[in-house]
N, CA, C and O atoms as CSV, one atom per row, in Angstrom:
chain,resi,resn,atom,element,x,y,z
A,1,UNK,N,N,109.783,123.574,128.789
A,1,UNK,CA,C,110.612,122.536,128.177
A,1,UNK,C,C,111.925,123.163,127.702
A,1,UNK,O,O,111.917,124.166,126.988
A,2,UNK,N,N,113.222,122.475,128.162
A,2,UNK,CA,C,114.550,122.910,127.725
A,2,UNK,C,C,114.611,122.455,126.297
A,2,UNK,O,O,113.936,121.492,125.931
A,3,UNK,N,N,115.459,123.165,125.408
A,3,UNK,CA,C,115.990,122.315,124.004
A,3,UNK,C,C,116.487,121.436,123.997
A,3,UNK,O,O,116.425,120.902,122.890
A,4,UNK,N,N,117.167,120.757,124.890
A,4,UNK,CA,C,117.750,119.317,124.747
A,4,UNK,C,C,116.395,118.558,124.993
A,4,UNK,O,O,116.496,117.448,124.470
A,5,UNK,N,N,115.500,118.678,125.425
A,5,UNK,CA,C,114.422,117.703,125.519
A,5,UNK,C,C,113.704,117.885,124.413
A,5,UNK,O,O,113.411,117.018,123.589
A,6,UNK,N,N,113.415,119.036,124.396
A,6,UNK,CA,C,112.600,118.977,122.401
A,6,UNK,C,C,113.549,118.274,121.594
A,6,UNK,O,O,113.348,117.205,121.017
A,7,UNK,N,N,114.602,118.957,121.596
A,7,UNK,CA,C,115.676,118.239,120.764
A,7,UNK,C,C,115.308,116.760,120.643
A,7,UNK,O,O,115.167,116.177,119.568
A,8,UNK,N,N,115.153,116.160,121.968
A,8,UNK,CA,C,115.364,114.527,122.355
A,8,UNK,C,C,114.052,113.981,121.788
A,8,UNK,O,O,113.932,112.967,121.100
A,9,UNK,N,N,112.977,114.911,122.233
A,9,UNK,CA,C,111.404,114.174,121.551
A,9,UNK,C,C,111.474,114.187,120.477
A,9,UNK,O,O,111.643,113.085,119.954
A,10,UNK,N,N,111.390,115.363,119.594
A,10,UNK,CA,C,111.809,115.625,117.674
A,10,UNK,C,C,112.507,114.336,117.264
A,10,UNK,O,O,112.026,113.648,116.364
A,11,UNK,N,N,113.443,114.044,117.792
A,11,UNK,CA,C,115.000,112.974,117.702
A,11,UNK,C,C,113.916,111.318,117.403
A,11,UNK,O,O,113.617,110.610,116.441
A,12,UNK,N,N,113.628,111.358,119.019
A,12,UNK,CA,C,112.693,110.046,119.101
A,12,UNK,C,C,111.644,109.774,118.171
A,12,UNK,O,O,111.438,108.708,117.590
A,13,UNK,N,N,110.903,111.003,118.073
A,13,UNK,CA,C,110.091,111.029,117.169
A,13,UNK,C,C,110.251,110.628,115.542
A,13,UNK,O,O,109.541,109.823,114.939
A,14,UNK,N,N,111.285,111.344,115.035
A,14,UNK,CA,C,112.100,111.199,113.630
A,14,UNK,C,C,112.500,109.429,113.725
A,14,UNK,O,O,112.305,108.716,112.740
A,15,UNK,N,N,112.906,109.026,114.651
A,15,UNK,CA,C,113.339,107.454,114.495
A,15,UNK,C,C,112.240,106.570,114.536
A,15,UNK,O,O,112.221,105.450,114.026
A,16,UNK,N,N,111.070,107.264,115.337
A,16,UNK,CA,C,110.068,106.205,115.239
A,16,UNK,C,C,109.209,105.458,113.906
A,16,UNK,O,O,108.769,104.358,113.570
A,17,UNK,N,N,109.309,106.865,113.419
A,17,UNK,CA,C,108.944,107.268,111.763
A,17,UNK,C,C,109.677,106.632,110.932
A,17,UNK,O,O,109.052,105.955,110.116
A,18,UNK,N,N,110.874,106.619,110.858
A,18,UNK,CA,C,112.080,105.878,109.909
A,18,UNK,C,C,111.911,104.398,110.741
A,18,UNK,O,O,113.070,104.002,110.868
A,19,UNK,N,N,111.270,103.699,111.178
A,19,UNK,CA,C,111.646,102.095,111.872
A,19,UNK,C,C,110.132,102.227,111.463
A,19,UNK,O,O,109.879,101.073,111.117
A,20,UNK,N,N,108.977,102.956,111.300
A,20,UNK,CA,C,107.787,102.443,110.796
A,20,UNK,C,C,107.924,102.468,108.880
A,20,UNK,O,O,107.660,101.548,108.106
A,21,UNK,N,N,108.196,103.226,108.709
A,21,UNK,CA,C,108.724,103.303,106.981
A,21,UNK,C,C,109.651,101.563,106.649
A,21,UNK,O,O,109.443,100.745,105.753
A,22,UNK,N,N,110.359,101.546,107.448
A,22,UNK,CA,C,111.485,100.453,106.990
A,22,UNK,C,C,110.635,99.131,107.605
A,22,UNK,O,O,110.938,98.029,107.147
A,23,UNK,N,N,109.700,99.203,108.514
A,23,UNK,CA,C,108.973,97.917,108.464
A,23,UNK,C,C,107.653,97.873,107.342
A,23,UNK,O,O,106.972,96.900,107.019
A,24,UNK,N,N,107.586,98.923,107.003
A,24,UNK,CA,C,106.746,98.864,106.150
A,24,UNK,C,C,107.263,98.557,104.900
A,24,UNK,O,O,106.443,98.058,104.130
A,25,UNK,N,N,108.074,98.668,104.596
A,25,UNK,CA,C,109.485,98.537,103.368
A,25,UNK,C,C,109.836,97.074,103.750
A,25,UNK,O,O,109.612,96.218,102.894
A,26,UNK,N,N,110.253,96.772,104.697
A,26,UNK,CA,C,110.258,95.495,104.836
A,26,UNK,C,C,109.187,94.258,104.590
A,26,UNK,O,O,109.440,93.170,104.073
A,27,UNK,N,N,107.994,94.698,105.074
A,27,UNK,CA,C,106.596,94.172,104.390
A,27,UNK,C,C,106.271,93.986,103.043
A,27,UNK,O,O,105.708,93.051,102.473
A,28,UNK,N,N,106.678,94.934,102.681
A,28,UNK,CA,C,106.521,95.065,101.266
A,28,UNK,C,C,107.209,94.277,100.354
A,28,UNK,O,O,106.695,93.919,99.295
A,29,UNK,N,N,108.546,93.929,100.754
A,29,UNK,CA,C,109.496,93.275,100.356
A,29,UNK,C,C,109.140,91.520,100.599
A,29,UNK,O,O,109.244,90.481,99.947
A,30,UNK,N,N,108.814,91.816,101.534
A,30,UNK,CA,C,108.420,90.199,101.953
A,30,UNK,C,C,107.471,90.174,100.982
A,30,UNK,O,O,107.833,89.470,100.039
A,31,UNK,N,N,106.431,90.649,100.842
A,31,UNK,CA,C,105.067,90.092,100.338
A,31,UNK,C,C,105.255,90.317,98.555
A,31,UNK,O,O,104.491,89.769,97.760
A,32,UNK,N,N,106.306,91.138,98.165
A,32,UNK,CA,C,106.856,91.047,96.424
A,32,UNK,C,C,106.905,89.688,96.411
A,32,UNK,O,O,106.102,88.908,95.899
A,33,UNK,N,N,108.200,89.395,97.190
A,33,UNK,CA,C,109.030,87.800,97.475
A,33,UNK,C,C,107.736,86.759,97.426
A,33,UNK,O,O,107.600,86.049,96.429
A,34,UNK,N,N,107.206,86.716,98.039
A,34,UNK,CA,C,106.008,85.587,97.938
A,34,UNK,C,C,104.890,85.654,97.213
A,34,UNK,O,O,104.021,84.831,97.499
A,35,UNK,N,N,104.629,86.576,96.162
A,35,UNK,CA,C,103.722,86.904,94.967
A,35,UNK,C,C,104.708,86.655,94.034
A,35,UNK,O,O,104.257,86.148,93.007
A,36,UNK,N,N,106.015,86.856,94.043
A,36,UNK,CA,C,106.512,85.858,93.146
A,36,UNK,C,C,107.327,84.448,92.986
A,36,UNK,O,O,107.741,84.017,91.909
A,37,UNK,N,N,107.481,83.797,94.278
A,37,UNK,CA,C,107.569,82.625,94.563
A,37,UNK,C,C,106.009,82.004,94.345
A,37,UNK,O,O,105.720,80.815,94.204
A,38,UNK,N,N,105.426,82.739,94.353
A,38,UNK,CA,C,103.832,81.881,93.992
A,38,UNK,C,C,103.622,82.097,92.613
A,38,UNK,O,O,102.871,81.188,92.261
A,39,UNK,N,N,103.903,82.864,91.577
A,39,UNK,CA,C,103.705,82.811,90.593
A,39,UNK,C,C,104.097,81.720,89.857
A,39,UNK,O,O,103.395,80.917,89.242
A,40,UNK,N,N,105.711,81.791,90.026
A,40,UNK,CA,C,106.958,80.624,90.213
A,40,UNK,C,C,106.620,79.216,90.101
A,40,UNK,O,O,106.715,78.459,89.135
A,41,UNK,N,N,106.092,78.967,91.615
A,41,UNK,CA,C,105.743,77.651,91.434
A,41,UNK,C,C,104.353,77.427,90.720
A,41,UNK,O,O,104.195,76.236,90.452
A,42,UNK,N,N,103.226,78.289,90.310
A,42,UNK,CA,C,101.775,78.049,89.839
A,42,UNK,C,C,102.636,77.845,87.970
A,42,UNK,O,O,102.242,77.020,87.145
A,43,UNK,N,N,103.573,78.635,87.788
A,43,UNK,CA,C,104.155,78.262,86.236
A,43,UNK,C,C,104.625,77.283,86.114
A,43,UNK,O,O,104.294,76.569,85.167
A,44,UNK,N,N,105.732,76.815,87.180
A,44,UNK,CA,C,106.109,75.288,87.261
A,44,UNK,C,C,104.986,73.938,86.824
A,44,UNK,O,O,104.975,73.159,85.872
A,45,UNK,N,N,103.997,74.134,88.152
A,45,UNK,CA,C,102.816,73.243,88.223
A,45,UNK,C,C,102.273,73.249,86.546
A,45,UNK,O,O,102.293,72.280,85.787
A,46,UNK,N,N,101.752,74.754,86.212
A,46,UNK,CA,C,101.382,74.338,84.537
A,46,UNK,C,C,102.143,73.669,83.877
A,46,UNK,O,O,101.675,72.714,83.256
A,47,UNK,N,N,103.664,73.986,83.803
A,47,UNK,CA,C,104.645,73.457,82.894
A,47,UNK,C,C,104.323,72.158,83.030
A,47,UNK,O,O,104.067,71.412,82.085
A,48,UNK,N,N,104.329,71.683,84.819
A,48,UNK,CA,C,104.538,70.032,84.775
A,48,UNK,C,C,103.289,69.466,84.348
A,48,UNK,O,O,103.366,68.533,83.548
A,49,UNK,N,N,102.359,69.777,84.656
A,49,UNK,CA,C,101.231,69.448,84.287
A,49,UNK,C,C,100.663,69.385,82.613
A,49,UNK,O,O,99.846,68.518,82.305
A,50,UNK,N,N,101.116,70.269,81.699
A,50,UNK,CA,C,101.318,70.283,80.431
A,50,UNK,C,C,102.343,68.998,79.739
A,50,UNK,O,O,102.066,68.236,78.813
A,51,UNK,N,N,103.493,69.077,80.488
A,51,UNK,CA,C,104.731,67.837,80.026
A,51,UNK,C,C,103.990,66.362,80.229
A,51,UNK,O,O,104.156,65.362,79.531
A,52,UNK,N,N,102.954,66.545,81.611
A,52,UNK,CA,C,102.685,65.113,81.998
A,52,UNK,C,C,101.730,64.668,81.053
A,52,UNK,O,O,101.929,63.699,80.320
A,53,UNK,N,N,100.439,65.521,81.051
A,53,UNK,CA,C,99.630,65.014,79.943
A,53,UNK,C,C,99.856,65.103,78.318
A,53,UNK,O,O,99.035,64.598,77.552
């Protein structure tokens, strides 16, 4: 194997790693976002539900 091809696998390799981190970061982000849009609206629902009765 020449160094430009290690070079190139190492390379590929390093990006595959950083695009699995950042979807995983991205996951993560999503699923904050909707544990607290659900909190959100379950406080709403009490609130309204408290005002109504």
């Amino acid at each position: 194997m020449d160094g430009q091809t290690e070079c190139g696998i190492h390379y590929g390799r390093l990006l595959h790693r950083l695009n699995v981190a950042y979807a995983v970061d991205d996951l993560i982000n999503r699923l904050t976002v909707a544990c607290a849009m659900d909190d959100l609206i379950h406080r709403l629902n009490v609130a309204y539900f408290k005002d109504g009765q």
